[in-house]
C-alpha positions in Angstrom: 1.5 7.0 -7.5 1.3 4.5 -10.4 3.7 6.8 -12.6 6.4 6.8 -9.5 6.4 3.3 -9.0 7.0 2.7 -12.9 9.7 5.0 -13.5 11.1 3.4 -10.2 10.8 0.1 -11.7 12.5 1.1 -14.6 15.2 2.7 -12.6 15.7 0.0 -10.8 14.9 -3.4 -12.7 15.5 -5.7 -9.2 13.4 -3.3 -8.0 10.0 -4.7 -8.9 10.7 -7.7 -6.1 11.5 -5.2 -3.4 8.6 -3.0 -3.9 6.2 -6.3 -4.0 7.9 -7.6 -1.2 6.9 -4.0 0.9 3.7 -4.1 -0.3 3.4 -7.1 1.0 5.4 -6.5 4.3 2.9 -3.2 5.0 -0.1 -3.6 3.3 -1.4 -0.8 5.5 0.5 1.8 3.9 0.9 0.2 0.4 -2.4 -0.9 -0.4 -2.8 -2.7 -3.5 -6.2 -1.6 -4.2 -4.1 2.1 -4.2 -1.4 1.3 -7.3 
C-alpha cells in the first residue's frame, strides 16, 4: 500500500493533506501503523 500512496502523492502533490486528513478522519480503515 505504501507504493500506491507514493505514486498518488506524486500524482497529486495537494494530495498529501487530503490523504492525512482521511487517515485521520477514519483511522479504522487507514491505520497508520498499516502505511
Amino acid at each position: 500500500m505504501g507504493a500506491q500512496l507514493s505514486s498518488f502523492r506524486r500524482e497529486g502533490g495537494s494530495s498529501t493533506q487530503s490523504d492525512q486528513t482521511a487517515c485521520l478522519s477514519s483511522p479504522t480503515e487507514h491505520d497508520p501503523t498499516k502505511i
